[in-house]
gemmi code that builds the backbone of each chain (N, CA, C; Angstrom):
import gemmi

chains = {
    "A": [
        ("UNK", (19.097, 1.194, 11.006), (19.416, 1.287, 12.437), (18.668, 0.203, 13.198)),
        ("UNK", (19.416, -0.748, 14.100), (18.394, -1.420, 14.517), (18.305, -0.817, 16.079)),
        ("UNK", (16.795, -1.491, 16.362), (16.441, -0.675, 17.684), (17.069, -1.535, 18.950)),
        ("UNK", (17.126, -1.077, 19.572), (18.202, -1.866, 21.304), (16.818, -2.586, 21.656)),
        ("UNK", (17.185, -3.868, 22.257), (16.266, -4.410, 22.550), (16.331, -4.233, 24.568)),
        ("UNK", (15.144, -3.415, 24.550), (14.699, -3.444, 26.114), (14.384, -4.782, 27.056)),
        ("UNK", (15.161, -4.980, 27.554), (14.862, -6.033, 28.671), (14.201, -5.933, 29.758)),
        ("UNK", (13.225, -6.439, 30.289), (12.480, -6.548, 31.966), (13.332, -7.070, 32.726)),
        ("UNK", (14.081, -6.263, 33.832), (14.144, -6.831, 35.005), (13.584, -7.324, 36.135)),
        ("UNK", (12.477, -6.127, 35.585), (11.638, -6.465, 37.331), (10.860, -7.386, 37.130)),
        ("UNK", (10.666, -8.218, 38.920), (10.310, -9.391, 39.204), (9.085, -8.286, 40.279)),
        ("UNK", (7.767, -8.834, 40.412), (7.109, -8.450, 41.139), (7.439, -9.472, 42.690)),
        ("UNK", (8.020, -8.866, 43.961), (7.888, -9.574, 45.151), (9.102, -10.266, 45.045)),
        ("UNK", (9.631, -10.860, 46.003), (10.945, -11.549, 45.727), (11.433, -12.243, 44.257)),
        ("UNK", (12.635, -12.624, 44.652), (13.149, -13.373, 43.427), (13.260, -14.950, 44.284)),
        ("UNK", (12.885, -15.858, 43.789), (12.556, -17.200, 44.005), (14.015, -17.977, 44.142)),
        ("UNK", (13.992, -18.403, 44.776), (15.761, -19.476, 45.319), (15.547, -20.561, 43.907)),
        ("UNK", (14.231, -20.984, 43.741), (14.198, -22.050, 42.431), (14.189, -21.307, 40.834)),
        ("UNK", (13.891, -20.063, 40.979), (14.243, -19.106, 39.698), (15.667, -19.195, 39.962)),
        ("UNK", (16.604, -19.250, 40.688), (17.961, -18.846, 40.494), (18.422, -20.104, 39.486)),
        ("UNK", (17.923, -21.199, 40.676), (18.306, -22.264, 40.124), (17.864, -22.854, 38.921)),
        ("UNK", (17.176, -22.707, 38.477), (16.726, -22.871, 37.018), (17.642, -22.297, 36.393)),
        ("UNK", (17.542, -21.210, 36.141), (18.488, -20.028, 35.261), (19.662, -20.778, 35.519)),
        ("UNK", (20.242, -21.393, 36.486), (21.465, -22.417, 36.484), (21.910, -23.279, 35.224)),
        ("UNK", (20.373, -24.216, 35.879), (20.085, -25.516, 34.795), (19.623, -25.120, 33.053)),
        ("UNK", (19.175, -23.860, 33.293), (18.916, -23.373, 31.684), (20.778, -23.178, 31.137)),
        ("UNK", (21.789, -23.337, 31.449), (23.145, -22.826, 30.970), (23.642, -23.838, 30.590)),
        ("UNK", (22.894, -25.439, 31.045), (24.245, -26.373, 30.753), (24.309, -27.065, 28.928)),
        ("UNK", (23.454, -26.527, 28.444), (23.617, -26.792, 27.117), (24.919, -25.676, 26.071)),
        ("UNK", (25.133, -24.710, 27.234), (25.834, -23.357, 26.551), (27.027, -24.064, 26.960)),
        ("UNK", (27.565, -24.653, 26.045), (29.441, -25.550, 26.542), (30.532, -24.788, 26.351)),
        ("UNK", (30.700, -23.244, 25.977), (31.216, -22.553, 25.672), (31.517, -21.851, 27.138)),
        ("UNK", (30.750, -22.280, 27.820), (31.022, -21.570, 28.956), (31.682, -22.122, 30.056)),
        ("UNK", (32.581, -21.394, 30.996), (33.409, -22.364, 31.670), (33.371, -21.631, 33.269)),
        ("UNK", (32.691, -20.246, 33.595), (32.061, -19.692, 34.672), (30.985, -19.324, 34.471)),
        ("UNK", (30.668, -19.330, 35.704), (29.313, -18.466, 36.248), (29.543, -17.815, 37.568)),
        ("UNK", (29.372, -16.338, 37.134), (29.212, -15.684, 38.620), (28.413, -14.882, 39.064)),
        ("UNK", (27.808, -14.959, 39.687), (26.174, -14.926, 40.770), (26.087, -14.002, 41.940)),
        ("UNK", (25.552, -13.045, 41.406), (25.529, -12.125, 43.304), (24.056, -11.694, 43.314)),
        ("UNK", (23.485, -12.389, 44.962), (22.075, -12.339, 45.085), (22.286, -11.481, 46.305)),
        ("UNK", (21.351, -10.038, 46.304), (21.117, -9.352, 47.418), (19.925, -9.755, 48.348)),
        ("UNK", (20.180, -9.626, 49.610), (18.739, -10.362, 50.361), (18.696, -8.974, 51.028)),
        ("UNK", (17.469, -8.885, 51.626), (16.994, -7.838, 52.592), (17.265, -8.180, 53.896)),
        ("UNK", (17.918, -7.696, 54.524), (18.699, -7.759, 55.770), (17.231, -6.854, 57.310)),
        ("UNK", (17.283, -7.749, 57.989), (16.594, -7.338, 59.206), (17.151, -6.446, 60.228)),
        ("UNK", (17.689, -5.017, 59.582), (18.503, -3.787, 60.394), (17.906, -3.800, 61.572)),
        ("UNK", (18.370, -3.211, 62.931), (17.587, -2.583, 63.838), (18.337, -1.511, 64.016)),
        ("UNK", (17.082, -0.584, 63.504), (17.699, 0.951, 63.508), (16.684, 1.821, 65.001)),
        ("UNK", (16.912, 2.266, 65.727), (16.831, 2.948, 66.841), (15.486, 1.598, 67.903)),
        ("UNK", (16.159, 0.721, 67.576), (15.404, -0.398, 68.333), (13.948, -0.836, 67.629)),
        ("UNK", (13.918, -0.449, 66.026), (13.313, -1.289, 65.563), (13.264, -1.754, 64.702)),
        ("UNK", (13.067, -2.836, 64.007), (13.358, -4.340, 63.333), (12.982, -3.793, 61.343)),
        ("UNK", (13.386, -4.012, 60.703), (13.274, -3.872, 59.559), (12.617, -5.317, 58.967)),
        ("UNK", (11.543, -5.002, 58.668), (10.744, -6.460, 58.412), (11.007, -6.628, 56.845)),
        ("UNK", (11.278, -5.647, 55.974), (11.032, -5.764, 54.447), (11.035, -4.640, 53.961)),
        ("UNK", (11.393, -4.830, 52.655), (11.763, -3.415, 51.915), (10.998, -3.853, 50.348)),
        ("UNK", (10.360, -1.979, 50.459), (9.167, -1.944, 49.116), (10.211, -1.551, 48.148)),
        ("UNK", (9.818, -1.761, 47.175), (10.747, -1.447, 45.952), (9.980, -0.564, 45.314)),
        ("UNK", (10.482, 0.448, 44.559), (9.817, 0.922, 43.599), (10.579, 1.732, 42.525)),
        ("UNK", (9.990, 2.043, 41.650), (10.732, 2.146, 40.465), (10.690, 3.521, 39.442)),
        ("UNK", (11.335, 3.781, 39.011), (10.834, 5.110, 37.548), (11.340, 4.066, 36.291)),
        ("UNK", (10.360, 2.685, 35.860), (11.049, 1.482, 35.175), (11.278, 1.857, 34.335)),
        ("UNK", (10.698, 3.012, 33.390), (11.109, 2.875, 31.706), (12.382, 3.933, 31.800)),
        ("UNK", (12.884, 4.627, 32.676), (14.131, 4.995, 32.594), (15.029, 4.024, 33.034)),
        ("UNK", (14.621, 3.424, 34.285), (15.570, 2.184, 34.737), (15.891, 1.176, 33.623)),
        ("UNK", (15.024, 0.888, 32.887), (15.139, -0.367, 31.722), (15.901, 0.331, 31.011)),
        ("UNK", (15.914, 1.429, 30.208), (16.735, 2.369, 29.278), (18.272, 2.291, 29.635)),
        ("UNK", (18.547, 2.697, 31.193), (19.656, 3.029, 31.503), (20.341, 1.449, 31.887)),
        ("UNK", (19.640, 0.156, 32.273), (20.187, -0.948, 32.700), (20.656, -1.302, 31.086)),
        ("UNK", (19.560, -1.228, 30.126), (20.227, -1.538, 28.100), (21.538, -1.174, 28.060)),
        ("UNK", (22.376, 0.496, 28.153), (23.092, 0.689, 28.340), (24.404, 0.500, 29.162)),
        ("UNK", (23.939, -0.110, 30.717), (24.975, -0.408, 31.562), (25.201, -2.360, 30.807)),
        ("UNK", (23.943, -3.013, 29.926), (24.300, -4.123, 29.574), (25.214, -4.197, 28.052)),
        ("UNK", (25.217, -3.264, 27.139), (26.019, -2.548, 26.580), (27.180, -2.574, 26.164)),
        ("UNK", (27.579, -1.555, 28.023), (28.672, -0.983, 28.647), (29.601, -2.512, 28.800)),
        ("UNK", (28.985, -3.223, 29.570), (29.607, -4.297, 30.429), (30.293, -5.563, 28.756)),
        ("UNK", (29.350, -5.815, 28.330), (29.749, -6.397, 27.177), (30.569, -5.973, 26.029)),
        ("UNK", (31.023, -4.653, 25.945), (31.947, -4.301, 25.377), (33.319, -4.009, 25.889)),
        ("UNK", (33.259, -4.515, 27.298), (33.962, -4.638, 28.559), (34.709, -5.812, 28.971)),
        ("UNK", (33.807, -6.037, 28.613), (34.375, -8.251, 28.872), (34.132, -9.278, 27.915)),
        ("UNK", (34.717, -9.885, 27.875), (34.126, -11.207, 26.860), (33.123, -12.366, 27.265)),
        ("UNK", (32.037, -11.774, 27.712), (30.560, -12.729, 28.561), (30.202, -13.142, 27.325)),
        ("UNK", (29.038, -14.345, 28.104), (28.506, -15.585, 27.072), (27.272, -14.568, 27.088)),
        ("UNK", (27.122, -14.711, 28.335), (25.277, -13.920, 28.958), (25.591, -12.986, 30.112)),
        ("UNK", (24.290, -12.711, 30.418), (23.869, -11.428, 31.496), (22.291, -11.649, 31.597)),
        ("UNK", (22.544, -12.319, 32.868), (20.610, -12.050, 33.193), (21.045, -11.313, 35.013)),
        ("UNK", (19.584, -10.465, 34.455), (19.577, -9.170, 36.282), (17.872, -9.230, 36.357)),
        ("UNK", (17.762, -9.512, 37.360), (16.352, -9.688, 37.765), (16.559, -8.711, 39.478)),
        ("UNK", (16.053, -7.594, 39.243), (15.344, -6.628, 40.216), (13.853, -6.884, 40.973)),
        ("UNK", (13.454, -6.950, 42.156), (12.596, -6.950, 43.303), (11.876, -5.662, 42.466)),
        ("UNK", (10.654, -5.977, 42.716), (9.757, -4.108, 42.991), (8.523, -4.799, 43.696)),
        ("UNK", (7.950, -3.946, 44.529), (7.202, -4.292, 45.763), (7.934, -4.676, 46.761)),
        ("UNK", (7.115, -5.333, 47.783), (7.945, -5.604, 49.199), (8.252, -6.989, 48.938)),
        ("UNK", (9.056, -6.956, 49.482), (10.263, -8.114, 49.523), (10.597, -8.406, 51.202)),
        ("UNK", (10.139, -9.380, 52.111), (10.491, -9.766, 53.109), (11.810, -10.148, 53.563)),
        ("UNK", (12.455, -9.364, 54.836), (14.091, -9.527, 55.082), (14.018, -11.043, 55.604)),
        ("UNK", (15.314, -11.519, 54.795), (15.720, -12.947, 54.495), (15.452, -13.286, 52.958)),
        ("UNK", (14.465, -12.268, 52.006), (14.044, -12.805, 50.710), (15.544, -11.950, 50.183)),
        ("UNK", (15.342, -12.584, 48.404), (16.223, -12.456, 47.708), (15.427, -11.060, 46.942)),
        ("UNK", (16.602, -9.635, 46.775), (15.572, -8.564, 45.988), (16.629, -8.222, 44.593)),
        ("UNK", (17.699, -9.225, 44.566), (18.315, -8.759, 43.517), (19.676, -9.778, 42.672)),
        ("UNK", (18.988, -10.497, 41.613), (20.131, -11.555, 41.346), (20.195, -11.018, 40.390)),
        ("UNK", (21.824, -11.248, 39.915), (22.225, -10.977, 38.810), (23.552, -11.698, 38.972)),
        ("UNK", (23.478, -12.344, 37.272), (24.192, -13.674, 36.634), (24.900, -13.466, 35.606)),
        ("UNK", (26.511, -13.727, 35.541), (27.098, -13.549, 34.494), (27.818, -14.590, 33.737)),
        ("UNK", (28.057, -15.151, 32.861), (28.862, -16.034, 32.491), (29.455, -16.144, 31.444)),
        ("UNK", (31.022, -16.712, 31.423), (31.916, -16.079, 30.667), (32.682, -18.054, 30.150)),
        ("UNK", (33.468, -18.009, 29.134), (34.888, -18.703, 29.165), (35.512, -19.228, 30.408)),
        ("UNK", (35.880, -17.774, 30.937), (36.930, -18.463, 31.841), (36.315, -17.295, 32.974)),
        ("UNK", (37.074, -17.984, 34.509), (36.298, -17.020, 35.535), (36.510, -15.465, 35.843)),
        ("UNK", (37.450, -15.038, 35.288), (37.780, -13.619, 35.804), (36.640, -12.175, 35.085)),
        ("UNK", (36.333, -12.948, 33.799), (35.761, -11.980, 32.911), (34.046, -12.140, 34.235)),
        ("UNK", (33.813, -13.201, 33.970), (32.522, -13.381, 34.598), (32.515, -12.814, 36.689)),
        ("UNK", (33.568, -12.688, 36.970), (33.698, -12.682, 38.208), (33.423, -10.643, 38.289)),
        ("UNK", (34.378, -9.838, 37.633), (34.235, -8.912, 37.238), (33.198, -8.187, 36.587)),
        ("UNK", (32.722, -8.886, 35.530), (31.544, -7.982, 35.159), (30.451, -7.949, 36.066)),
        ("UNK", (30.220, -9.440, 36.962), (29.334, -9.473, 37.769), (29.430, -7.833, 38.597)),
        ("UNK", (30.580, -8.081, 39.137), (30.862, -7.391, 40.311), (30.604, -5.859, 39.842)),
        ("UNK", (31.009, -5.008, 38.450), (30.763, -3.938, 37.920), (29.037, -3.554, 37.573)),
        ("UNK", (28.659, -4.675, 37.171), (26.915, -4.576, 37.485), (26.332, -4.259, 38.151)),
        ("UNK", (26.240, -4.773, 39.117), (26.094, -4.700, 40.465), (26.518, -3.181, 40.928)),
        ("UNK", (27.709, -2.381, 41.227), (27.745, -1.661, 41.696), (27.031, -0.313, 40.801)),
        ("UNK", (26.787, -0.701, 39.432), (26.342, -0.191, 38.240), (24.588, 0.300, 38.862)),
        ("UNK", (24.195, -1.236, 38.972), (22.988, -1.148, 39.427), (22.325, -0.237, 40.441)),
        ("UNK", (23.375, -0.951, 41.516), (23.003, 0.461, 42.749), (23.245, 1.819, 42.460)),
        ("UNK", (24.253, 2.336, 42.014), (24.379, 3.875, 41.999), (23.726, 4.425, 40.891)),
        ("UNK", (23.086, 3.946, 39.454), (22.490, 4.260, 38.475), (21.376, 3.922, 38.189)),
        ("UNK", (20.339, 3.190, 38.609), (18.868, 2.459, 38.218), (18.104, 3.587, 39.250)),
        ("UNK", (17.268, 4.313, 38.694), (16.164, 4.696, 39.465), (15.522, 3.816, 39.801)),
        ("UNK", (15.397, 3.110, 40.780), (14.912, 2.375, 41.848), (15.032, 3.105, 43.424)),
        ("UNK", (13.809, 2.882, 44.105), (13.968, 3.264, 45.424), (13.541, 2.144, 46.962)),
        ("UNK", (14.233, 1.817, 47.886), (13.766, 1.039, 48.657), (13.231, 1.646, 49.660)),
        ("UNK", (12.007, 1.480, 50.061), (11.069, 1.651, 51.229), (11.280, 0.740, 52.194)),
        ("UNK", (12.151, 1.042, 53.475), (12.428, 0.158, 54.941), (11.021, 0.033, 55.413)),
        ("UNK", (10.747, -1.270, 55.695), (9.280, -1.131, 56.397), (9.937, -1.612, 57.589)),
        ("UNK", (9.383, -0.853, 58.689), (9.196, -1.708, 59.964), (8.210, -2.426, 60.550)),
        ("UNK", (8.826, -2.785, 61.910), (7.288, -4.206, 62.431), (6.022, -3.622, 62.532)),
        ("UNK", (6.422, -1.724, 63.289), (5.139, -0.913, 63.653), (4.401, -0.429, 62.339)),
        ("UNK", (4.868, -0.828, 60.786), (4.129, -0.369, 59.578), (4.855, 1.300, 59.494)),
        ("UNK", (5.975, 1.733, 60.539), (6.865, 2.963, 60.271), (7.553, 2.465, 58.851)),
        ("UNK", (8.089, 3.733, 58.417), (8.912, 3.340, 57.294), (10.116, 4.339, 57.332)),
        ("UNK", (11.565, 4.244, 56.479), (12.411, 4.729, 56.400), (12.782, 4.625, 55.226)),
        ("UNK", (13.495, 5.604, 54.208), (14.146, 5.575, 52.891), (15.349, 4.947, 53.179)),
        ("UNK", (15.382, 3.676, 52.121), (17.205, 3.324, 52.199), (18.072, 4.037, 51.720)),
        ("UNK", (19.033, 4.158, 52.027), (20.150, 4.975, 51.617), (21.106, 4.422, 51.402)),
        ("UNK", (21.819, 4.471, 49.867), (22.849, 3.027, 49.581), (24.192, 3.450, 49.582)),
        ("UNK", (25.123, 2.418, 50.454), (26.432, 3.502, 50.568), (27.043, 3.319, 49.405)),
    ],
    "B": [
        ("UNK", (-1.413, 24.499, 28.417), (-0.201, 23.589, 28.188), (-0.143, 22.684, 29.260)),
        ("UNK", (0.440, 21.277, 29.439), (0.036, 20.535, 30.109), (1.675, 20.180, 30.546)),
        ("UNK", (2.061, 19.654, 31.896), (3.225, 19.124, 32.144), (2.876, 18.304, 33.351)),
        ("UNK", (2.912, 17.007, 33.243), (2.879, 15.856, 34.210), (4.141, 15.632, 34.727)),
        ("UNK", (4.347, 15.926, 36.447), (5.202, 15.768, 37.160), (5.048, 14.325, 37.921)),
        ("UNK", (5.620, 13.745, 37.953), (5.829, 12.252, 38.593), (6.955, 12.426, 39.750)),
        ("UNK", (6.638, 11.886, 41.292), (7.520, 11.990, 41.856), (8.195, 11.183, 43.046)),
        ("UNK", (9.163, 10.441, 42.975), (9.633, 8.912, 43.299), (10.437, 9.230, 44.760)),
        ("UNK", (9.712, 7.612, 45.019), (10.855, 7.425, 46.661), (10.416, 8.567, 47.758)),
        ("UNK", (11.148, 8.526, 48.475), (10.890, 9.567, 49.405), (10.364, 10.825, 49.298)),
        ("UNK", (10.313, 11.369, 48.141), (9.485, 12.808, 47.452), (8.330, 12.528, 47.903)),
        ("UNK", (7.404, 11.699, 47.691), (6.097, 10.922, 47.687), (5.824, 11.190, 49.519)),
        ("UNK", (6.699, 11.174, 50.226), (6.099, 11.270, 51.884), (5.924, 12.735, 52.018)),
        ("UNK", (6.630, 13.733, 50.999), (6.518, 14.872, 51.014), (5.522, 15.554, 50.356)),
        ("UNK", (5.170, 15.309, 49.190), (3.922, 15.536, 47.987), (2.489, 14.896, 48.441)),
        ("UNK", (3.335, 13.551, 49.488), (1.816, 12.415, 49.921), (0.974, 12.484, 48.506)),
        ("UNK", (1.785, 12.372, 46.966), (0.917, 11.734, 45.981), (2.069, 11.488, 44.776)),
        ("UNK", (1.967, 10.492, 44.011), (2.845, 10.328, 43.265), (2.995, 11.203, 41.904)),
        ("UNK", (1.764, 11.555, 41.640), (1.821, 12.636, 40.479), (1.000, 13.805, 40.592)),
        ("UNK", (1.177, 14.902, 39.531), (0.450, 16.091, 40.035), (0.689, 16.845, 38.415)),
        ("UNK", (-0.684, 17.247, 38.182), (-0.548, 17.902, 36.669), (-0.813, 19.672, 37.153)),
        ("UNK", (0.598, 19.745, 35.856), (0.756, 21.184, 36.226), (-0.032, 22.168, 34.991)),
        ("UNK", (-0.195, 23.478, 35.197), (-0.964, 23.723, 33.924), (0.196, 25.307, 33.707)),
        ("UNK", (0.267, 25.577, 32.208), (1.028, 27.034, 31.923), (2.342, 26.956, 32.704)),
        ("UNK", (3.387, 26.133, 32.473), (4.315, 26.082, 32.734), (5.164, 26.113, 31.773)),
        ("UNK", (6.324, 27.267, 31.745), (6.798, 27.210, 30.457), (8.748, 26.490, 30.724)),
        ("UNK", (8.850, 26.285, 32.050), (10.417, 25.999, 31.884), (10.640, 25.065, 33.148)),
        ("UNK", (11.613, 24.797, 33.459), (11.857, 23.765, 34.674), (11.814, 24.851, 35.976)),
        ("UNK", (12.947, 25.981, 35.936), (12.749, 26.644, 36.853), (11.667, 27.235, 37.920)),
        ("UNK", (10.647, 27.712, 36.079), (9.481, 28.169, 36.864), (8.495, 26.889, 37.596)),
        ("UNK", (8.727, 25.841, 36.920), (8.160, 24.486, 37.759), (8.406, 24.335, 38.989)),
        ("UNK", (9.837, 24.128, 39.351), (10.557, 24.400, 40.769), (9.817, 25.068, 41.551)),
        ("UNK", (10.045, 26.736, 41.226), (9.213, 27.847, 42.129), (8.028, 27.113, 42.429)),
        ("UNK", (6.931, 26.340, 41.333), (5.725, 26.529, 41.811), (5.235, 25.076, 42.741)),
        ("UNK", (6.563, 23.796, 42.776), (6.399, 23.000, 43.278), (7.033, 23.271, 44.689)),
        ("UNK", (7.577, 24.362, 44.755), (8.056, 24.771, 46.371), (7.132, 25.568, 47.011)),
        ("UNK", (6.272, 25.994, 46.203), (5.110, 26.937, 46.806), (4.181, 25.761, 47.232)),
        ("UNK", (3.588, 25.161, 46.398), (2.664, 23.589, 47.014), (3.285, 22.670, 47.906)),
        ("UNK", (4.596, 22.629, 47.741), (5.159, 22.072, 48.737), (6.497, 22.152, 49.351)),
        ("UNK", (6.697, 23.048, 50.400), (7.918, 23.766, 50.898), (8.778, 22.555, 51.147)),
        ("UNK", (8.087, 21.238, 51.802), (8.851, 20.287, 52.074), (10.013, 19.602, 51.103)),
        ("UNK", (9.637, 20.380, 50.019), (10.781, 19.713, 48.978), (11.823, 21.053, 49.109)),
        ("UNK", (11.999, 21.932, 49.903), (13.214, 22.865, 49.577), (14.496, 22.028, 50.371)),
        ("UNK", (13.869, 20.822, 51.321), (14.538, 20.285, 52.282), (15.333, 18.896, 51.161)),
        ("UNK", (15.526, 18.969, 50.013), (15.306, 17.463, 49.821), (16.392, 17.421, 48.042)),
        ("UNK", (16.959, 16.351, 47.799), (17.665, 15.918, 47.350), (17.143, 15.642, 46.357)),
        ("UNK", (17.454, 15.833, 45.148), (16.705, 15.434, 43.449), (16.758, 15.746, 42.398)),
        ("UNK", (16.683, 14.845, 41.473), (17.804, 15.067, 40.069), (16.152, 15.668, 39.192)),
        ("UNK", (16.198, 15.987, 38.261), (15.061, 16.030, 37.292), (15.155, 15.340, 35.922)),
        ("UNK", (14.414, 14.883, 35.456), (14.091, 14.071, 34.477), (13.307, 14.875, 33.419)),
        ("UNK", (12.946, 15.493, 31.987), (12.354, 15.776, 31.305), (12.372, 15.212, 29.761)),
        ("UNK", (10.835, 13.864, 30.237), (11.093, 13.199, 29.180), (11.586, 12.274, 29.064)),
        ("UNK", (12.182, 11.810, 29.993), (13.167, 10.401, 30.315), (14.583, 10.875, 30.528)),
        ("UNK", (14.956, 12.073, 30.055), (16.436, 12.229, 30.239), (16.893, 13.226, 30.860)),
        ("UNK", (17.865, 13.104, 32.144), (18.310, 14.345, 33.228), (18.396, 15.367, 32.724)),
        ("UNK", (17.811, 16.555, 33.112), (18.568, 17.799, 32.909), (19.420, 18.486, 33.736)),
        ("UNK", (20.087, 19.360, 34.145), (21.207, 20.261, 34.676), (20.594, 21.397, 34.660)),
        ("UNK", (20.527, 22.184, 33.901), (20.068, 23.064, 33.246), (18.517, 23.578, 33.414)),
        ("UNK", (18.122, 25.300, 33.167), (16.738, 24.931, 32.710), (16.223, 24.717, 31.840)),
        ("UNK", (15.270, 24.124, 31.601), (15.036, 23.352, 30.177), (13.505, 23.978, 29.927)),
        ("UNK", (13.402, 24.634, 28.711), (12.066, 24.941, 28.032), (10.583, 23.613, 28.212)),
        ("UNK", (9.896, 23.671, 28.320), (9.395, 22.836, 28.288), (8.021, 22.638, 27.086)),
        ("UNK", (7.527, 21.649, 26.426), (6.609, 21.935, 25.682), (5.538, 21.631, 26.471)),
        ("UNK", (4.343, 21.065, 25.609), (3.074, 20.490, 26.234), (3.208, 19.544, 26.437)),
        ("UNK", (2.489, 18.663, 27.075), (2.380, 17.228, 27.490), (3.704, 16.615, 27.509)),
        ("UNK", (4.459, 17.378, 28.603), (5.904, 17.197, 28.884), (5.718, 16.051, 30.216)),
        ("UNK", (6.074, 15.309, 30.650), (6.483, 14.340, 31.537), (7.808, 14.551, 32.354)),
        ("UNK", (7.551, 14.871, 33.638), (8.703, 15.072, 34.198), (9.043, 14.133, 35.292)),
        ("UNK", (9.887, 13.898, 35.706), (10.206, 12.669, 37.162), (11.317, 13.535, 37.961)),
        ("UNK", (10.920, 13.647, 39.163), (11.662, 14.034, 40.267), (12.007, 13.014, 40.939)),
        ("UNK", (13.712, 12.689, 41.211), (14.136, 11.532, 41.606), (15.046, 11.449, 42.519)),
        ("UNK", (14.856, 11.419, 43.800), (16.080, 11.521, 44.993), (16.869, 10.398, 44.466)),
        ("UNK", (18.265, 10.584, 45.725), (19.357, 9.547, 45.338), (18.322, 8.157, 44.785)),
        ("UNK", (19.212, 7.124, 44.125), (18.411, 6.216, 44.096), (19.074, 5.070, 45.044)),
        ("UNK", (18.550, 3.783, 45.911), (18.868, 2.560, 46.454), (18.160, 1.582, 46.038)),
        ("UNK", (18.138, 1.531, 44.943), (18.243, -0.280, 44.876), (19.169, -0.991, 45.347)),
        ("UNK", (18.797, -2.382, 45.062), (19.768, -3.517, 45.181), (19.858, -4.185, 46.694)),
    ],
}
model = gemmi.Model(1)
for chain_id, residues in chains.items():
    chain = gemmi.Chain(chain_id)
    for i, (resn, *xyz) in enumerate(residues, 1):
        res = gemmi.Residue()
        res.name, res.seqid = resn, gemmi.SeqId(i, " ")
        for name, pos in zip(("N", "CA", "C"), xyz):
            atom = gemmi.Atom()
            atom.name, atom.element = name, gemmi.Element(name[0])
            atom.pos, atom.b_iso = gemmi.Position(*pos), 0.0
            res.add_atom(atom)
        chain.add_residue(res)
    model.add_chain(chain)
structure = gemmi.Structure()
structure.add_model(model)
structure.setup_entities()
């Protein structure tokens, strides 16, 4: 039996605009590949009853989250015909305008890669024990709630 | 007998601590009862249970040095 190999998503504090781009430039030797499709979540500056959402804490239950993301990576690849799959998750605070969630797919041709992206992703949100902490300007806080 | 409760996200403003060791606990249910007695604020509140890493439904027996996670909806992303 071989054992599933557990992957780290989490990134402590944002995810870096030059980490994306690397992970770009790390693909062009893979010639097999003919998309890439990319969806980066940023933390958005809400104003909820007139006050400002400065950043959102991340936090995690990781060794179930890692368990259950193995499986949704799995899921997705027996789903589509992808080259790769890299998902890099925020935990800690993450400042609104930062990046708290990229995830990269790439395929042959664009539809496989456009799709699995997009099934990840919604994978991610409704299944990863992860939780976001709204901070506001006054150091108040609010639980996010993901529609 | 020992059962370590862990408890995530918004639980934590209610518990105001992330973990809490329980002692002579023999099932999930009776856990429930005794985490609503320490803290009523969770009768108000939304949460799956974890025993061990994997959801239960059900009540579930519990052994010793059981690990549990109480987990409101989750929002990432």
């Amino acid at each position: 039996m071989t054992e599933k190999k557990i992957r780290n998503i989490f990134v402590n504090g944002a995810v870096d605009p030059a980490f994306v781009a690397s992970s770009i430039q790390k693909h062009n030797t893979k010639n097999s590949i003919g998309a890439h499709s990319i969806f980066l979540g940023q933390v958005r500056a809400d104003v909820i009853n007139d006050k400002t959402v400065t950043g959102i804490e991340y936090s995690s239950n990781e060794e179930m989250a890692l368990t259950q993301m193995t499986g949704i990576r799995e899921a997705i690849f027996a789903k589509y015909p992808l080259t790769c799959m890299h998902v890099h998750h925020s935990l800690g605070k993450v400042k609104a305008g930062e990046i708290c969630l990229f995830v990269f797919t790439s395929s042959a041709h664009r539809k496989a890669a456009i799709d699995a992206c997009e099934e990840t992703v919604e994978l991610i949100k409704s299944s990863l024990p992860i939780w976001g902490k709204e901070i506001f300007e006054d150091d108040s806080h609010q639980w996010k709630v993901n529609s | 007998m020992k059962t370590t409760v862990h408890f995530y996200g918004q639980l934590t403003d209610i518990t105001q601590t992330p973990v809490l060791e329980l002692e002579g606990i023999a099932d999930t249910d009776s856990m429930i009862k005794d985490l609503l007695e320490k803290f009523p604020g969770l009768s108000q509140a939304k949460f799956s249970i974890a025993v061990d890493n994997s959801l239960v439904q059900n009540n579930t027996r519990l052994k010793d040095n059981t690990i549990i996670a109480l987990m409101p909806p989750f929002s990432g992303g």
